[in-house]
Biopython code that builds the backbone (N, CA, C, O; Angstrom):
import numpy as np
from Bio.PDB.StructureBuilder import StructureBuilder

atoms = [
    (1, "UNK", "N", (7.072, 4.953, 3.232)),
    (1, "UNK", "CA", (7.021, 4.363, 4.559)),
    (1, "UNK", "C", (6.169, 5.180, 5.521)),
    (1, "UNK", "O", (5.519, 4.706, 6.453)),
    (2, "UNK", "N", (6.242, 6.308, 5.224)),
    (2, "UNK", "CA", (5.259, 7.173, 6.268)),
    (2, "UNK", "C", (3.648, 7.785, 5.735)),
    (2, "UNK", "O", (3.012, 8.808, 5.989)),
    (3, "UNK", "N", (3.349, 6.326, 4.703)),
    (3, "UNK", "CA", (2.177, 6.394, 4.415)),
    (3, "UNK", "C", (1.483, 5.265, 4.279)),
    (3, "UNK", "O", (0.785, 5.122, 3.275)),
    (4, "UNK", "N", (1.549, 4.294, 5.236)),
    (4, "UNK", "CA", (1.171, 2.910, 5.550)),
    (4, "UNK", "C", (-0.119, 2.697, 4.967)),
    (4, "UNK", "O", (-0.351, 1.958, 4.010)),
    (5, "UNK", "N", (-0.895, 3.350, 5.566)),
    (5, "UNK", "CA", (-2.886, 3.313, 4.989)),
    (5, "UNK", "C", (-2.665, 3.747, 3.481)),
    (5, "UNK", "O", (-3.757, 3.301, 3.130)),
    (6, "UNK", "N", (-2.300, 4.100, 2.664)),
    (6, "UNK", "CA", (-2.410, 4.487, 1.642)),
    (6, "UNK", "C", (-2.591, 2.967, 0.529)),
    (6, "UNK", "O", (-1.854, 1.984, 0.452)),
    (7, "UNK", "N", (-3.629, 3.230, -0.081)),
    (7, "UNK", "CA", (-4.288, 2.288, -1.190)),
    (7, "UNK", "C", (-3.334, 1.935, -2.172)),
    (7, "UNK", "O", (-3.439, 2.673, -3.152)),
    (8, "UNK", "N", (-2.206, 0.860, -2.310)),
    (8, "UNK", "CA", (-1.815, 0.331, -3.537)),
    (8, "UNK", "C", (-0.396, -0.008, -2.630)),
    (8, "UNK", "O", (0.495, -0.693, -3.134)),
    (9, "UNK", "N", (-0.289, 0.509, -1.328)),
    (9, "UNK", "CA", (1.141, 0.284, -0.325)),
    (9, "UNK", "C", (1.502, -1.080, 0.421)),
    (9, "UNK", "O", (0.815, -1.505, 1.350)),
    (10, "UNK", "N", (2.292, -1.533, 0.083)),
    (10, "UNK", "CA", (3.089, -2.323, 0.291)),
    (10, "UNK", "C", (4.768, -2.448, 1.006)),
    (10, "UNK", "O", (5.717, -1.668, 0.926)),
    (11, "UNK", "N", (4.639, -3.650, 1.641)),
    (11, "UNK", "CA", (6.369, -4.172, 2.188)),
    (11, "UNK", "C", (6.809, -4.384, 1.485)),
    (11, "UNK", "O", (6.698, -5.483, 0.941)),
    (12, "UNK", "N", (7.743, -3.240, 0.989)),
    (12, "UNK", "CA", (8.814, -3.357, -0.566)),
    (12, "UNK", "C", (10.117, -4.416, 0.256)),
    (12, "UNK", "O", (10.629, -4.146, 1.343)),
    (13, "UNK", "N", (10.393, -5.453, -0.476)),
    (13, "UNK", "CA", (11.808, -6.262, 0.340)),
    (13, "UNK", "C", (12.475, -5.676, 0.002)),
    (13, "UNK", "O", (12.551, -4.993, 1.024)),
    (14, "UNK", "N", (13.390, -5.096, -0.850)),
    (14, "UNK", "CA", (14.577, -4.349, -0.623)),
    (14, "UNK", "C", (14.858, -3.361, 0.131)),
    (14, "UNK", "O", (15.941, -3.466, 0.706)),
    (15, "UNK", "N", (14.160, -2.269, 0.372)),
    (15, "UNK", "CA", (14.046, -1.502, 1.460)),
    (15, "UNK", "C", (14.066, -2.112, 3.254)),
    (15, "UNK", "O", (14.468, -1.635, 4.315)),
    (16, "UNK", "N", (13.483, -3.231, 2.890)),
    (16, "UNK", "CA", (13.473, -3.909, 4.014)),
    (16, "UNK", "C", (14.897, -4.579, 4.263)),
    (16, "UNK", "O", (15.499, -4.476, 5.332)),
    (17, "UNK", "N", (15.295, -5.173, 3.318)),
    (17, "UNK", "CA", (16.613, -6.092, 3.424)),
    (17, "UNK", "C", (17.577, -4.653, 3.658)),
    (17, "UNK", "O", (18.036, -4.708, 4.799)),
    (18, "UNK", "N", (17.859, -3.865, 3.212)),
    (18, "UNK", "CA", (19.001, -2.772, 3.106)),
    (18, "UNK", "C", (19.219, -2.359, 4.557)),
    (18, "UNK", "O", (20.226, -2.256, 5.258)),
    (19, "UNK", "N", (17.712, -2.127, 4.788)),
    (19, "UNK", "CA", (17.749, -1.297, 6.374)),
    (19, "UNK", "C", (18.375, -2.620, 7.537)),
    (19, "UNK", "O", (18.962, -2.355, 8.586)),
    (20, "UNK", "N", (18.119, -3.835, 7.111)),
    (20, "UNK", "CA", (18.574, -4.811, 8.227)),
    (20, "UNK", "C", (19.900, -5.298, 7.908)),
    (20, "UNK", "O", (20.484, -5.991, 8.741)),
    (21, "UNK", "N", (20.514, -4.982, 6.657)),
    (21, "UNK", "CA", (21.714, -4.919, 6.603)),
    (21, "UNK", "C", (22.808, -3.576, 7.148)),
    (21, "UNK", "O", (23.925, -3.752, 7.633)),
    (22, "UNK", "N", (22.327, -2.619, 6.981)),
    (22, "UNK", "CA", (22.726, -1.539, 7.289)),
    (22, "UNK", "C", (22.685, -1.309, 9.019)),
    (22, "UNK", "O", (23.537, -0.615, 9.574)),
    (23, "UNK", "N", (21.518, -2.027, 9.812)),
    (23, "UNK", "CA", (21.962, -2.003, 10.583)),
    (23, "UNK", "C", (22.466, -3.096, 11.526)),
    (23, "UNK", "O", (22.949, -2.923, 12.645)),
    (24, "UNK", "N", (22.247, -4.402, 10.799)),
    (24, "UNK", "CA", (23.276, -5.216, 11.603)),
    (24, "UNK", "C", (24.517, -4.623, 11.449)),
    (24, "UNK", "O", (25.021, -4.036, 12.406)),
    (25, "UNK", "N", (25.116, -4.695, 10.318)),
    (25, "UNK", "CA", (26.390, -3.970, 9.501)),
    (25, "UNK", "C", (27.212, -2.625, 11.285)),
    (25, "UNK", "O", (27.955, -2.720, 12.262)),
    (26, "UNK", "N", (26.714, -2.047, 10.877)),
    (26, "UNK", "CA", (26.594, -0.794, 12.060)),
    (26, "UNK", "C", (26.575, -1.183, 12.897)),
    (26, "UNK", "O", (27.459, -0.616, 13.540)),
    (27, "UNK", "N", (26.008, -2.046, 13.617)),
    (27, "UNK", "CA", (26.140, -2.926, 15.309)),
    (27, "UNK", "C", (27.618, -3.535, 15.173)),
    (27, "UNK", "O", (28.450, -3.168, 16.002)),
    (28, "UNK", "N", (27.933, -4.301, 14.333)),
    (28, "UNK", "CA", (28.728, -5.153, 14.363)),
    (28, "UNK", "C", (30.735, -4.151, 14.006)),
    (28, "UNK", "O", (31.901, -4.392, 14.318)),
    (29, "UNK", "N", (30.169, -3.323, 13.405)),
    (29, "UNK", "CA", (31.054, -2.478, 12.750)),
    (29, "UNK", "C", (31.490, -1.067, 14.391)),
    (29, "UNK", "O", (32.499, -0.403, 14.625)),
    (30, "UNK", "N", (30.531, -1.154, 14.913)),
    (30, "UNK", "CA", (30.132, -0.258, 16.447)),
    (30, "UNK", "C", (30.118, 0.721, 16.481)),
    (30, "UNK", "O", (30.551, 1.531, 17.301)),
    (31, "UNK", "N", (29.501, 0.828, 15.387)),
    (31, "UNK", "CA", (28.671, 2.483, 14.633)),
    (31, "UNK", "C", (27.418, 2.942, 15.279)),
    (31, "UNK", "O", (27.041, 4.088, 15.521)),
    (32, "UNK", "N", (26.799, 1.681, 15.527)),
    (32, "UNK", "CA", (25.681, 1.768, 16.383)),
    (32, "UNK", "C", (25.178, 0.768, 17.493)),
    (32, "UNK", "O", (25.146, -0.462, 17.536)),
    (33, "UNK", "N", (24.735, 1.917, 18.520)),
    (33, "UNK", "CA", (24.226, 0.836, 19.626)),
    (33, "UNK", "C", (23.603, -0.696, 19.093)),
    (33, "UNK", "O", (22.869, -1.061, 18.176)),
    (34, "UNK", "N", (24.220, -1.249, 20.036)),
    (34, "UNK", "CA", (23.614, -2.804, 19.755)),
    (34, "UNK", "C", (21.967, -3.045, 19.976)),
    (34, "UNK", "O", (21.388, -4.007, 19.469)),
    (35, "UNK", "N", (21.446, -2.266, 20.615)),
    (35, "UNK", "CA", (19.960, -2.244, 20.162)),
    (35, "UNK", "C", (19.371, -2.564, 19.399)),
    (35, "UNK", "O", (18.352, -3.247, 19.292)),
    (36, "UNK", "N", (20.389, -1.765, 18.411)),
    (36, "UNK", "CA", (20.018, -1.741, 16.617)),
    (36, "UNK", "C", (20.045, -2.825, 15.745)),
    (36, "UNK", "O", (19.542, -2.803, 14.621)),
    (37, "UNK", "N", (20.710, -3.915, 16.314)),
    (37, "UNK", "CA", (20.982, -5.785, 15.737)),
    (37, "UNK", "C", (19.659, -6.109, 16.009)),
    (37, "UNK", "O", (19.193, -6.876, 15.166)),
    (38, "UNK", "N", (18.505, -5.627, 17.344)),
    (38, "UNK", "CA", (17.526, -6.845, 17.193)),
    (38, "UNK", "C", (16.620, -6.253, 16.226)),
    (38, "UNK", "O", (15.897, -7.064, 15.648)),
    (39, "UNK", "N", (16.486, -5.017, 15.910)),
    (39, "UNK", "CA", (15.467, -4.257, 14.828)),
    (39, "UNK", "C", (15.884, -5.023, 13.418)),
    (39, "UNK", "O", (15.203, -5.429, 12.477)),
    (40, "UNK", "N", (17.448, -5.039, 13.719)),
    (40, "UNK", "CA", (17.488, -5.298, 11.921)),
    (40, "UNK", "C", (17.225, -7.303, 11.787)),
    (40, "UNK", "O", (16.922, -7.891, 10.749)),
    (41, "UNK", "N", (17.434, -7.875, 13.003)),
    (41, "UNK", "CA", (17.476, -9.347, 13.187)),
    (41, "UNK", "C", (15.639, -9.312, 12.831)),
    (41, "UNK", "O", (15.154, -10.044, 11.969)),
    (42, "UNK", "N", (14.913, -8.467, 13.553)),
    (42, "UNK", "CA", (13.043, -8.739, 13.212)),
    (42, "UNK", "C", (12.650, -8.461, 12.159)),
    (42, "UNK", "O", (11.688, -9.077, 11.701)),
    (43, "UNK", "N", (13.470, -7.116, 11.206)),
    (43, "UNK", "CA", (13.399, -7.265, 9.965)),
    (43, "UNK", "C", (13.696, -8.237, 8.607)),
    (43, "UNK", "O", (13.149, -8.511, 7.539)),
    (44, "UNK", "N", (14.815, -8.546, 9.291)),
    (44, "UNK", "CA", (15.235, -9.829, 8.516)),
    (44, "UNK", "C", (14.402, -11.022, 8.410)),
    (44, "UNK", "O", (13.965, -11.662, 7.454)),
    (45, "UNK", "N", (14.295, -11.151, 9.916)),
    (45, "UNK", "CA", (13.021, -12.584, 9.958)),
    (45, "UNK", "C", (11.672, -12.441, 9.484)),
    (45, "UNK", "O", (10.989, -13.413, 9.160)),
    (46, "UNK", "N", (11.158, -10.902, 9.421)),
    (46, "UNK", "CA", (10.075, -10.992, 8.938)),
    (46, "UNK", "C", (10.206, -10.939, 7.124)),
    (46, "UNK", "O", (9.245, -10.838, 6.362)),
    (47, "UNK", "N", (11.503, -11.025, 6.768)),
    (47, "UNK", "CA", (11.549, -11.304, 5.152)),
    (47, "UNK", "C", (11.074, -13.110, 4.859)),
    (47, "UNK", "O", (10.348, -13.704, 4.062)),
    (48, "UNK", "N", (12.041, -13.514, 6.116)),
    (48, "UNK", "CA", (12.143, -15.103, 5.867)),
    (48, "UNK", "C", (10.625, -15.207, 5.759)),
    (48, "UNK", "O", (10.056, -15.660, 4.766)),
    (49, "UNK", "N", (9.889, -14.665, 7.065)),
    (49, "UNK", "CA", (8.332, -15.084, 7.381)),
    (49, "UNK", "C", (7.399, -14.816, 5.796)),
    (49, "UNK", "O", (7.041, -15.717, 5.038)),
    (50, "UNK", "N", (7.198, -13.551, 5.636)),
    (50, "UNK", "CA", (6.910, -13.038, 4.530)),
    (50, "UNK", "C", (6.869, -12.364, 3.221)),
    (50, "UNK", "O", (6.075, -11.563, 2.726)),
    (51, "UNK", "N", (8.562, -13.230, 2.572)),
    (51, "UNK", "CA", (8.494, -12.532, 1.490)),
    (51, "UNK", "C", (9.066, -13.707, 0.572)),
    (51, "UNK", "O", (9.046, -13.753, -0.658)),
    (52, "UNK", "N", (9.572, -14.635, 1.455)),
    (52, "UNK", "CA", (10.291, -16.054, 0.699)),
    (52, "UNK", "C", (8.698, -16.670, -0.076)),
    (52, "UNK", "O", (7.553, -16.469, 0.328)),
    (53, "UNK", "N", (9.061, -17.295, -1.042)),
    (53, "UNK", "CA", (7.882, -17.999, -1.693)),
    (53, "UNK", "C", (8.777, -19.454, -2.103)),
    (53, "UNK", "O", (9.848, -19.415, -2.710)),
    (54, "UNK", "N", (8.236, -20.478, -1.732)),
    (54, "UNK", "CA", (8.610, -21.844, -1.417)),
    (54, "UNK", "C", (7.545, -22.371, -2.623)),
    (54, "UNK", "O", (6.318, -22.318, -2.546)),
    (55, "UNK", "N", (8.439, -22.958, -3.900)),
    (55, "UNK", "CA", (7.585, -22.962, -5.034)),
    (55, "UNK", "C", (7.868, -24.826, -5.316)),
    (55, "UNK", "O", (8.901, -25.407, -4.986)),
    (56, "UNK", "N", (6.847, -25.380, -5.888)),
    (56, "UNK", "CA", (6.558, -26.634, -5.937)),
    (56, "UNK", "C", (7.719, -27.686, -6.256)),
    (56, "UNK", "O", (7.770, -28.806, -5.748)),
    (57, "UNK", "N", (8.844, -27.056, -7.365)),
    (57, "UNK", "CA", (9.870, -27.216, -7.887)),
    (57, "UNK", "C", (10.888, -27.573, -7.359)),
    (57, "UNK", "O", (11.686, -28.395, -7.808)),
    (58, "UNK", "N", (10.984, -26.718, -5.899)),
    (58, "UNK", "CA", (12.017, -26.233, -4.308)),
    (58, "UNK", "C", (12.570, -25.334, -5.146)),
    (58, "UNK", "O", (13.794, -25.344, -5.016)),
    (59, "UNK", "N", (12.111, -24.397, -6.122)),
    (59, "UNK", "CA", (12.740, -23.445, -6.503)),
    (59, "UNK", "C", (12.499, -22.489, -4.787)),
    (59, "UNK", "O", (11.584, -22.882, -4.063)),
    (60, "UNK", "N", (13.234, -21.497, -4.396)),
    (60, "UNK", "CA", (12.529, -20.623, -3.783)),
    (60, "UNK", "C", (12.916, -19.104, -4.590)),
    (60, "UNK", "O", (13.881, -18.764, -5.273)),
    (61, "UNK", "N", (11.734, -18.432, -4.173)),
    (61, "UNK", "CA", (11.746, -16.985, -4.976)),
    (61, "UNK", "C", (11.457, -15.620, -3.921)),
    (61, "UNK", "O", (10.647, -15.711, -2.998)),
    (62, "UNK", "N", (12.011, -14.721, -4.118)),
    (62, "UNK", "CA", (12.350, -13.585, -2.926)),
    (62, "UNK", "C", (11.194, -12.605, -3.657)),
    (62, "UNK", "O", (11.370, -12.045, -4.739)),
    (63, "UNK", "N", (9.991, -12.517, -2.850)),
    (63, "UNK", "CA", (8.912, -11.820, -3.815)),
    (63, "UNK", "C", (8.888, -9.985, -2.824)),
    (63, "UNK", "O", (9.389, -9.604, -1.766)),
    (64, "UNK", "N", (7.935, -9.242, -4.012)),
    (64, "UNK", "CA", (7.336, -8.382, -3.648)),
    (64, "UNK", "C", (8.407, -7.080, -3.630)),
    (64, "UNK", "O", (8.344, -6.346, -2.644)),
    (65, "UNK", "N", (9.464, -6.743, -4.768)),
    (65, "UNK", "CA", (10.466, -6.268, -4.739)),
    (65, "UNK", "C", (10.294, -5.043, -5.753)),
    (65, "UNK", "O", (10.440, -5.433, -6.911)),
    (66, "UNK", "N", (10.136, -4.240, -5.694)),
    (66, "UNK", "CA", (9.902, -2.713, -6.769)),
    (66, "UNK", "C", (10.857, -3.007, -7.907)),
    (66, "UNK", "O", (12.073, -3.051, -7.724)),
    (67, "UNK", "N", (10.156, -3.253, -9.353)),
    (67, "UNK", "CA", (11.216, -3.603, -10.275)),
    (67, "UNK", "C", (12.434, -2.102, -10.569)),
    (67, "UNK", "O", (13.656, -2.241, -10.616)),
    (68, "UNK", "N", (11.653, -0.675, -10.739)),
    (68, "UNK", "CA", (12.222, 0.448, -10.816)),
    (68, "UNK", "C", (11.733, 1.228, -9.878)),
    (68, "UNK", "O", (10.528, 1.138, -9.641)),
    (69, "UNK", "N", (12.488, 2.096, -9.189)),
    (69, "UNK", "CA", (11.944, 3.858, -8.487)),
    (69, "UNK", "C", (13.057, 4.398, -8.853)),
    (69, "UNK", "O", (14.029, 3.645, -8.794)),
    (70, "UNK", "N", (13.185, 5.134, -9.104)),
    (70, "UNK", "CA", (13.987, 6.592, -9.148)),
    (70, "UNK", "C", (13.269, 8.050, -9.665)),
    (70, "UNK", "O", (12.152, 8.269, -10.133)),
    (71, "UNK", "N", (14.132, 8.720, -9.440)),
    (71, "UNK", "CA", (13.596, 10.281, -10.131)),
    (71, "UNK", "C", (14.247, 11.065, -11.101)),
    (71, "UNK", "O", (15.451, 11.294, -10.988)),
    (72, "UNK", "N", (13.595, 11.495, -12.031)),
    (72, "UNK", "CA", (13.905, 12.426, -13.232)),
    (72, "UNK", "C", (13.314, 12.284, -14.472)),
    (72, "UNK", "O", (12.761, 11.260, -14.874)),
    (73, "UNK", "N", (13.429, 13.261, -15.036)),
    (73, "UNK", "CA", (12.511, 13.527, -16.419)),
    (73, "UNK", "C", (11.504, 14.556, -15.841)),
    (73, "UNK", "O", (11.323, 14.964, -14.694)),
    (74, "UNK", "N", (10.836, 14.871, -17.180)),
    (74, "UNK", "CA", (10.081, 15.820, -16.862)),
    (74, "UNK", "C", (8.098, 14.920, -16.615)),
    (74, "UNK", "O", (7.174, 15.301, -15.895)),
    (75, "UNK", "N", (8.162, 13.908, -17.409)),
    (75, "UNK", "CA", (6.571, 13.361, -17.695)),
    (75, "UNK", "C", (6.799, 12.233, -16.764)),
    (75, "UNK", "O", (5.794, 11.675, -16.323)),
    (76, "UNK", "N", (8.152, 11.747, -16.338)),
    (76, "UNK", "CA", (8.222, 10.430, -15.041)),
    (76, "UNK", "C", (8.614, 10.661, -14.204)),
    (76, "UNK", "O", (8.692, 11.883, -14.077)),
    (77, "UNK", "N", (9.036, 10.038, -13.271)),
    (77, "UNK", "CA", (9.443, 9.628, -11.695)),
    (77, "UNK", "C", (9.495, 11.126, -11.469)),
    (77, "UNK", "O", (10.372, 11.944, -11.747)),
    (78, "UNK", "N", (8.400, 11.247, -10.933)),
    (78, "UNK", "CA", (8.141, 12.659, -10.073)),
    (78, "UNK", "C", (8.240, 12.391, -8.303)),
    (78, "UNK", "O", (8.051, 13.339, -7.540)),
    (79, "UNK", "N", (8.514, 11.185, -7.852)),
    (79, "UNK", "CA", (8.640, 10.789, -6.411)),
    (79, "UNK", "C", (7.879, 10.976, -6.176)),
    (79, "UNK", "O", (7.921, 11.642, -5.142)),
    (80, "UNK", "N", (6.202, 10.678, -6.758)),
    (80, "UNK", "CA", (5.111, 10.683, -5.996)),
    (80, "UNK", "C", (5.194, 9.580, -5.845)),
    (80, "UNK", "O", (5.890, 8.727, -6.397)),
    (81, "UNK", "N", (3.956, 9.512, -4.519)),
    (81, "UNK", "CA", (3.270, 7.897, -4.013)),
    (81, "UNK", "C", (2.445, 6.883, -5.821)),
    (81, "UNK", "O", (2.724, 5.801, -6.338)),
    (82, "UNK", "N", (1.592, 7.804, -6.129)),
    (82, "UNK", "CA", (1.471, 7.481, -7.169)),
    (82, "UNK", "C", (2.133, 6.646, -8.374)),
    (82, "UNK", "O", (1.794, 5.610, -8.948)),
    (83, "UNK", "N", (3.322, 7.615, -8.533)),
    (83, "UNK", "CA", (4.222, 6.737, -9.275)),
    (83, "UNK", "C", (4.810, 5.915, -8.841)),
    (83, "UNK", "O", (4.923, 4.926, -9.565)),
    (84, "UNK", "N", (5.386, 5.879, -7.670)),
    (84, "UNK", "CA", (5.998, 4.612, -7.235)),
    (84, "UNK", "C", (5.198, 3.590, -7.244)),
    (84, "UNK", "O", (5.609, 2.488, -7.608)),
    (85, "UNK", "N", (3.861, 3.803, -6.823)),
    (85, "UNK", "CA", (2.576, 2.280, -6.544)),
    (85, "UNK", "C", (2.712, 2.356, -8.316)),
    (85, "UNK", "O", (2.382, 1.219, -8.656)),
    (86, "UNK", "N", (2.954, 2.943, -9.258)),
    (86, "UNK", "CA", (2.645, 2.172, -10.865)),
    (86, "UNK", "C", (3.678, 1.460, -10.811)),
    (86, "UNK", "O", (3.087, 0.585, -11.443)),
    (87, "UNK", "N", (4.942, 0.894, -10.603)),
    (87, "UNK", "CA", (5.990, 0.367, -11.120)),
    (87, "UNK", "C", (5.864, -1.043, -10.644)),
    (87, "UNK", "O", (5.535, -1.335, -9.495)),
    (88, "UNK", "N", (6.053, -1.625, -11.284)),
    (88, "UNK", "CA", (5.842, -3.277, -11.218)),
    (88, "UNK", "C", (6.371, -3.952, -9.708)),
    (88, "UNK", "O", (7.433, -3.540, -9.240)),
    (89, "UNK", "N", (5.756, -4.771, -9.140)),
    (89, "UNK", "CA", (6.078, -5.638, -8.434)),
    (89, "UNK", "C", (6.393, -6.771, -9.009)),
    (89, "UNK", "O", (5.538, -7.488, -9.529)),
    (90, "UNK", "N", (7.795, -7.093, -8.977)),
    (90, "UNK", "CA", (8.521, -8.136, -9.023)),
    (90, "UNK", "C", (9.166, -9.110, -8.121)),
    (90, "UNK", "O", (9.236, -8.790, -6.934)),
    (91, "UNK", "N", (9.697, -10.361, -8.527)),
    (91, "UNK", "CA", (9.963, -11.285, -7.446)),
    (91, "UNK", "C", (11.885, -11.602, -8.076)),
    (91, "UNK", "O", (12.129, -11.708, -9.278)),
    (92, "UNK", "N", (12.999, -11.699, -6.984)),
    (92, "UNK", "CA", (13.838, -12.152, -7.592)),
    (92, "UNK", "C", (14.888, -11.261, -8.385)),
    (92, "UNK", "O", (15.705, -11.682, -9.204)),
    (93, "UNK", "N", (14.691, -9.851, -7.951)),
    (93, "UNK", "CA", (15.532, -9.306, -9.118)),
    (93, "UNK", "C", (16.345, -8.700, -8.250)),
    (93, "UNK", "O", (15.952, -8.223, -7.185)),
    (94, "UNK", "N", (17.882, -8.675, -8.771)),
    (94, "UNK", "CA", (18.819, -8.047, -7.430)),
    (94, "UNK", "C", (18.755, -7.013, -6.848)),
    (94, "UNK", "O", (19.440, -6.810, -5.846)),
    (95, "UNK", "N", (18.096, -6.312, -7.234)),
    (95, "UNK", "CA", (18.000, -4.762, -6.127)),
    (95, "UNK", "C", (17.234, -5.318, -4.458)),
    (95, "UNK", "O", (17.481, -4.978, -3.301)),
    (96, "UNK", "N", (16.396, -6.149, -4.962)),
    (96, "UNK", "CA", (16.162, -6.953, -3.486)),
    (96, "UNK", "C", (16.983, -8.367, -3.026)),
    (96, "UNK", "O", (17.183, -8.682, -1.853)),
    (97, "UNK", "N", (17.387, -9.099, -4.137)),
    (97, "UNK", "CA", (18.179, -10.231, -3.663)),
    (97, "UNK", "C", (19.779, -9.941, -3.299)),
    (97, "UNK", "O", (20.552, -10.705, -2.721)),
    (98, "UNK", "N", (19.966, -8.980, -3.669)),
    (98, "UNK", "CA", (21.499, -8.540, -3.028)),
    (98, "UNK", "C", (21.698, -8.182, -1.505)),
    (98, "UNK", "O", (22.581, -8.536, -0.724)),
    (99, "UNK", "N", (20.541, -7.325, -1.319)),
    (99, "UNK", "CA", (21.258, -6.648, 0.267)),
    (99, "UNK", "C", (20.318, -7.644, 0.845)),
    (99, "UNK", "O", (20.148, -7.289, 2.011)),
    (100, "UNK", "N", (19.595, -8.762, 0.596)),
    (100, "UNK", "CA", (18.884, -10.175, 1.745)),
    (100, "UNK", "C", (19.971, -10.731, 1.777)),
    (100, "UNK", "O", (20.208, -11.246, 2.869)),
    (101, "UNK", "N", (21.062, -10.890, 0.712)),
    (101, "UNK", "CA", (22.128, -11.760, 0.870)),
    (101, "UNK", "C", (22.913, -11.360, 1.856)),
    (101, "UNK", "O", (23.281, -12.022, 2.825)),
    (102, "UNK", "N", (23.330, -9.527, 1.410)),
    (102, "UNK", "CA", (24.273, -9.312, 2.064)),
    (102, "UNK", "C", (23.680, -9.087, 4.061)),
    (102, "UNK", "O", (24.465, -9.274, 4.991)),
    (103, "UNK", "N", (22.340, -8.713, 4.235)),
    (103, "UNK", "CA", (22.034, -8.766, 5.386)),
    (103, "UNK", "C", (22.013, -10.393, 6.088)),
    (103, "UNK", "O", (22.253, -10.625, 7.273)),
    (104, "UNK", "N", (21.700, -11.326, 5.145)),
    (104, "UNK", "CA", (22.047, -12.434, 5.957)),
    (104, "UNK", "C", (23.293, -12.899, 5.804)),
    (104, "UNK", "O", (23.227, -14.128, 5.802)),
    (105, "UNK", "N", (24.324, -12.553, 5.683)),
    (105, "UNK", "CA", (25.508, -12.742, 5.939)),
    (105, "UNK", "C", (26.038, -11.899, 7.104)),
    (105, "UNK", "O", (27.129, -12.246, 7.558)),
    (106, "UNK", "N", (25.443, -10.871, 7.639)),
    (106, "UNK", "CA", (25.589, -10.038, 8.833)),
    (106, "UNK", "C", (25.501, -11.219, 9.957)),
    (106, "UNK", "O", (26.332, -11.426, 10.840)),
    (107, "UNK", "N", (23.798, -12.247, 9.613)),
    (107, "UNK", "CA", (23.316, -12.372, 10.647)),
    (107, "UNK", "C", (24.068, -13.837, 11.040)),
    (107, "UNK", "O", (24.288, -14.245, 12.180)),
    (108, "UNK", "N", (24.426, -14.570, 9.651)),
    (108, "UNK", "CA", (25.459, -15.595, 10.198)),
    (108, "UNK", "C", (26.348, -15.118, 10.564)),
    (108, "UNK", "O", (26.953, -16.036, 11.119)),
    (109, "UNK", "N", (27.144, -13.893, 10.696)),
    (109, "UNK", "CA", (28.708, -13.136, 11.374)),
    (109, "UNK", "C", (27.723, -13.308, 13.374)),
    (109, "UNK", "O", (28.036, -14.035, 14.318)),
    (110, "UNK", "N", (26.747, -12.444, 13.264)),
    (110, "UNK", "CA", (26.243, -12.540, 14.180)),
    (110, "UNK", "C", (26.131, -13.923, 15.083)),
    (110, "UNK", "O", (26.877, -14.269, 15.999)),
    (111, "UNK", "N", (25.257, -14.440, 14.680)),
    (111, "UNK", "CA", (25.077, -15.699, 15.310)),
    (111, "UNK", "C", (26.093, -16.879, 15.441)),
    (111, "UNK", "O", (26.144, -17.729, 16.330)),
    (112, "UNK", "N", (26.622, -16.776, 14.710)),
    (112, "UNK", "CA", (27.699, -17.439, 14.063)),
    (112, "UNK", "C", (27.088, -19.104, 13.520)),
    (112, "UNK", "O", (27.954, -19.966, 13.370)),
    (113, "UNK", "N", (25.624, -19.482, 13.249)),
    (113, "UNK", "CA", (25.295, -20.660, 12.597)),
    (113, "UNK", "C", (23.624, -20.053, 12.485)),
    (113, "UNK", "O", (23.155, -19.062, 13.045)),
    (114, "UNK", "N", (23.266, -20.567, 11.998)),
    (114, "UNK", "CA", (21.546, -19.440, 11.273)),
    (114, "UNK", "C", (20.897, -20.512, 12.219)),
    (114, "UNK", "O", (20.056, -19.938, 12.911)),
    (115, "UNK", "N", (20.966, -21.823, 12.507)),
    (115, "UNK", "CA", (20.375, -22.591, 13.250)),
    (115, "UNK", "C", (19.799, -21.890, 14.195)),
    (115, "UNK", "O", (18.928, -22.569, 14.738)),
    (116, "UNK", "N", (19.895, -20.806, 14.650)),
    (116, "UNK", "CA", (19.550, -20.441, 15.950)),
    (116, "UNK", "C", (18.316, -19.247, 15.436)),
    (116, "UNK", "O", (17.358, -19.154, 16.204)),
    (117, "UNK", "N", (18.308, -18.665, 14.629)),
    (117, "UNK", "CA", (17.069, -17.971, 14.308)),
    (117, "UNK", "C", (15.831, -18.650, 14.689)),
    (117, "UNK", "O", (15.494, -19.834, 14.658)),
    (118, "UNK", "N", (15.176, -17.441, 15.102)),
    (118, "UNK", "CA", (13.593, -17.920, 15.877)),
    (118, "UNK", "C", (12.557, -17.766, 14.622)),
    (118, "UNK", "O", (12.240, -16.579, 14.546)),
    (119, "UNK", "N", (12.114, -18.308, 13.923)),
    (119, "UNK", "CA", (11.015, -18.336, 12.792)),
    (119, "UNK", "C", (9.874, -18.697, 13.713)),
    (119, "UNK", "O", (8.738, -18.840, 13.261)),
]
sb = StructureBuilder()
sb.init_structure("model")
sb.init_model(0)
sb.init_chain("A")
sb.init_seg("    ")
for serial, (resi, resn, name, xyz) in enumerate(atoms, 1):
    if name == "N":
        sb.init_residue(resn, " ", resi, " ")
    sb.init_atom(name, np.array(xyz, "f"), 0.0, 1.0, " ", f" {name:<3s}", serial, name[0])
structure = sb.get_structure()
């Protein structure tokens, strides 16, 4: 995240979904200033904006999601930038479709009907 310009970098959605769950979660829970609901409400919407893929079928698919990161071994996951940009971009797999779920379930607690989201 604190290497935006860097060649192969990308808006990972799970990272994105976690942080807008974590902090609606925390607003609502009054862990944290309520400030913190509209950061995680613009994060959220900018998943709806750009990460939903609306497929011919009406399948829809939750794209652009890091299939693996972690660290250990001696010849892999060294937590470079490097290695993380090799690991597949995937669409749909729960490490990102879990916490979109669980952050939009914050935001219907919030709103109390999704009708009202600004897209």
């Amino acid at each position: 995240v604190d290497h935006t310009e860097a060649e192969g970098n990308y808006l990972e959605t799970s990272g994105t979904a976690l942080i807008a769950y974590a902090l609606l979660k925390g607003v609502r829970m009054e862990l944290l200033p309520e400030r913190f609901a509209d950061i995680g409400e613009k994060a959220f919407i900018g998943i709806l904006k750009n990460k939903l893929e609306f497929k011919e079928d009406g399948v829809v698919s939750l794209k652009d999601i890091c299939l693996v990161a972690g660290l250990g071994g001696e010849s892999h996951r060294d937590g470079s930038m490097e290695y993380y940009f090799s690991e597949p971009i995937v669409s749909d797999d729960a490490k990102g479709s879990a916490p979109f779920i669980l952050a939009y379930t914050e935001v219907l607690r919030r709103k109390k009907r999704v009708w009202n989201l600004k897209l």
